[in-house]
C-alpha positions as CSV (number, residue, x, y, z in Angstrom):
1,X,-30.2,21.5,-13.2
2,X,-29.4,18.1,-10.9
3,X,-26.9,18.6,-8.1
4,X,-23.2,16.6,-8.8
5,X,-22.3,14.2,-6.6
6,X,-18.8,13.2,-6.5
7,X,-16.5,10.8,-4.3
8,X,-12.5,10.9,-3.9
9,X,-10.6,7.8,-4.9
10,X,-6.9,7.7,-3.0
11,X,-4.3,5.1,-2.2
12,X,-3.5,6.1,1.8
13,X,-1.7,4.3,4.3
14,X,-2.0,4.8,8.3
15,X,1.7,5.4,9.5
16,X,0.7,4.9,13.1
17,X,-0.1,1.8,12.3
18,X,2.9,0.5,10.0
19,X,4.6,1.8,12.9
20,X,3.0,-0.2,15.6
21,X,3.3,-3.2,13.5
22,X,7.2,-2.4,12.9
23,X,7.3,-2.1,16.7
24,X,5.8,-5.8,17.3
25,X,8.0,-7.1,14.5
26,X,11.0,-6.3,15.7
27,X,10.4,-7.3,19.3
28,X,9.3,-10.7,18.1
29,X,12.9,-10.6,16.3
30,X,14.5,-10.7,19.4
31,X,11.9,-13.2,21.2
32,X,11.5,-15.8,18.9
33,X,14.3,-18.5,19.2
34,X,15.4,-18.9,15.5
35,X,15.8,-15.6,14.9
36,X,17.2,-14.3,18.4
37,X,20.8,-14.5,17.5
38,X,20.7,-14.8,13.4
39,X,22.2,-11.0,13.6
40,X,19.2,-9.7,11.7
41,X,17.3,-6.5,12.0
42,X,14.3,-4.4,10.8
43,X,14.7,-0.6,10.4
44,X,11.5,1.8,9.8
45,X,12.2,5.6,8.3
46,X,8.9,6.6,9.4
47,X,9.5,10.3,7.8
48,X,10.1,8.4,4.4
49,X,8.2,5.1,4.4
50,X,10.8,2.8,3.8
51,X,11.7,-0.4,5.6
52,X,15.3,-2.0,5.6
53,X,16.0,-5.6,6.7
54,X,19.6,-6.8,6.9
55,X,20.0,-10.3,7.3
56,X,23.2,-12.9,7.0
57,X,20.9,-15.0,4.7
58,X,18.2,-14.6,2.1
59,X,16.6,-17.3,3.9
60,X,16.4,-15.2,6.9
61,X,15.7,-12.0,5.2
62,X,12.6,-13.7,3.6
63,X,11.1,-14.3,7.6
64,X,12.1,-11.6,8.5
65,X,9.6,-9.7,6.1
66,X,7.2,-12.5,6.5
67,X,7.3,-11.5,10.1
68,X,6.8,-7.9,9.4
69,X,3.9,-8.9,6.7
70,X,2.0,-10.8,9.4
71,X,1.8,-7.7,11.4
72,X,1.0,-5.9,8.9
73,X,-2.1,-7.7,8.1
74,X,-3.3,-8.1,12.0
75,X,-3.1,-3.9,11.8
76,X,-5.2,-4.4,8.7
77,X,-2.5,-2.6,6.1
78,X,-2.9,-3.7,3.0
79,X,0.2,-5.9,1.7
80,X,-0.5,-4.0,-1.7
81,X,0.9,-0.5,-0.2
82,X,4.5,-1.9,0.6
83,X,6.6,-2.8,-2.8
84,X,9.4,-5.0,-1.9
85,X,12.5,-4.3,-3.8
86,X,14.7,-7.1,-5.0
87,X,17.2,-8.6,-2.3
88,X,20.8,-6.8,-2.5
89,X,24.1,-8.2,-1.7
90,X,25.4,-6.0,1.3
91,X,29.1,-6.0,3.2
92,X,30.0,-9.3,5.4
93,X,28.1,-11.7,3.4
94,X,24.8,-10.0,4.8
95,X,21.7,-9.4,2.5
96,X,19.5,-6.0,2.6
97,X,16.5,-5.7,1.4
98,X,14.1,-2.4,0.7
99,X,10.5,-1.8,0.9
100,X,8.8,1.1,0.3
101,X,5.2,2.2,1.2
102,X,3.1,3.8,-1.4
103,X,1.1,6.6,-0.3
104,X,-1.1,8.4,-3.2
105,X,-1.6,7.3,-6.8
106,X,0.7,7.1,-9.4
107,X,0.2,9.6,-12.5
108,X,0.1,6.2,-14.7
109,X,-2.2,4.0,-12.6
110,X,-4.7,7.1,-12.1
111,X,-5.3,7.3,-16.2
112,X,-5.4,3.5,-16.1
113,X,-8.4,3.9,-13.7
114,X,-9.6,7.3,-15.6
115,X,-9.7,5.3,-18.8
116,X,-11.4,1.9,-17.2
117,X,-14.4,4.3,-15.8
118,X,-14.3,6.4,-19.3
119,X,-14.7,2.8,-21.1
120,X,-17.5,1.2,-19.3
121,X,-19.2,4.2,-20.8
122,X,-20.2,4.8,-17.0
123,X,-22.2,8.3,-17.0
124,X,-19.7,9.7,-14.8
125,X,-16.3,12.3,-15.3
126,X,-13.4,11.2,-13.7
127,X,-10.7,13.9,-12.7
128,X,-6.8,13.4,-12.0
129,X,-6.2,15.8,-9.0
130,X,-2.8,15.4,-8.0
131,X,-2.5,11.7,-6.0
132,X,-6.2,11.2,-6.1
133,X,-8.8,11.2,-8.6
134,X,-12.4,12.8,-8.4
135,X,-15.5,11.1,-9.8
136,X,-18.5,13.3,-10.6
137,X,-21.9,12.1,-12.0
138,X,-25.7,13.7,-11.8
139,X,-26.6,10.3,-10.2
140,X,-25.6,8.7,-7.0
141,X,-26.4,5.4,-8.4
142,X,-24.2,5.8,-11.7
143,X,-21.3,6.3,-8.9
144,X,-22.4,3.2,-7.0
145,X,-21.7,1.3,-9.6
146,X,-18.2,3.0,-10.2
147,X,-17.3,1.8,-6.8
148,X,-18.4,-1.9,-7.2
149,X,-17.0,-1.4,-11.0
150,X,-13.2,-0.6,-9.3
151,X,-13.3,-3.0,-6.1
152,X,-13.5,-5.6,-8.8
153,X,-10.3,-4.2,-10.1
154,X,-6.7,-4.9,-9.1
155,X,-4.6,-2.4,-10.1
156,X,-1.6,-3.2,-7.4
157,X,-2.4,-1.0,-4.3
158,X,-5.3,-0.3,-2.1
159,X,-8.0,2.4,-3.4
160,X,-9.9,3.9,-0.7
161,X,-13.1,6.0,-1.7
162,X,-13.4,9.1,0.3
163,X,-16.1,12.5,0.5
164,X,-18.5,10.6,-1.2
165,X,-21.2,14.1,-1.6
């Protein structure tokens, strides 16, 4: 009987680096001359993922995160991982606005992937395990082309593919 290989597939985000990029954002905040005094500000709940932005504008509030997003991608997180919420009328005429980062895959999106693999009729099993899924196949190869089969996929955050055995 052939060994079975198998690889991970999960949706993970590094905190440390969110955090260092929330670190340069907001000091460019308070260094950069049209946002200096526009009474907006960048909060980070590390423990819960979640970023805040209160700004007197929506204007504002959209550089704000723009800010934040360009760090973000020089730390190279994926801009898939953090879903913006919708911009919310706060007190004093400010605006807030809520994003939150997505670690781990979502019941729904892991069948979505479970069902694409099942029909490409791949020769492979894939298995929801909690946040992650497991794909197991006889052949290395059939799981190759599993991998290139999924990075050609968007399904709306970033798939890593980990203990590939």
């Amino acid at each position: 009987m052939a060994k079975e290989s198998s690889f991970d597939i999960v949706s993970e985000v590094d905190l440390q680096e969110v955090d260092n990029a929330y670190q340069q954002a907001k000091k460019e905040l308070l260094q950069r001359y049209d946002l200096k005094d526009s009474g907006a500000t960048l909060e980070f709940e590390k423990g819960a993922g979640k970023f805040t932005v209160k700004a007197p504008s929506d204007f504002v509030c959209k550089q704000v995160v723009d800010v934040l997003n360009t760090k973000l991608i020089r730390r190279n997180v994926d801009l898939s991982a953090v879903h913006w919420g919708d911009d919310q009328a706060a007190s004093g005429m400010t605006v807030r606005r809520e994003g939150v980062i997505v670690q781990g895959i979502e019941t729904d999106t892991a069948r979505k992937i479970s069902k694409d693999i099942r029909d490409q009729k791949f020769k492979a099993k894939p298995l929801i395990e909690g946040d992650k899924l497991r794909v197991s196949s006889a052949s290395r190869d059939e799981l190759q082309k599993v991998i290139a089969f999924l990075k050609e996929k968007d399904y709306g955050l970033p798939l890593q593919y980990v203990n590939y055995r």
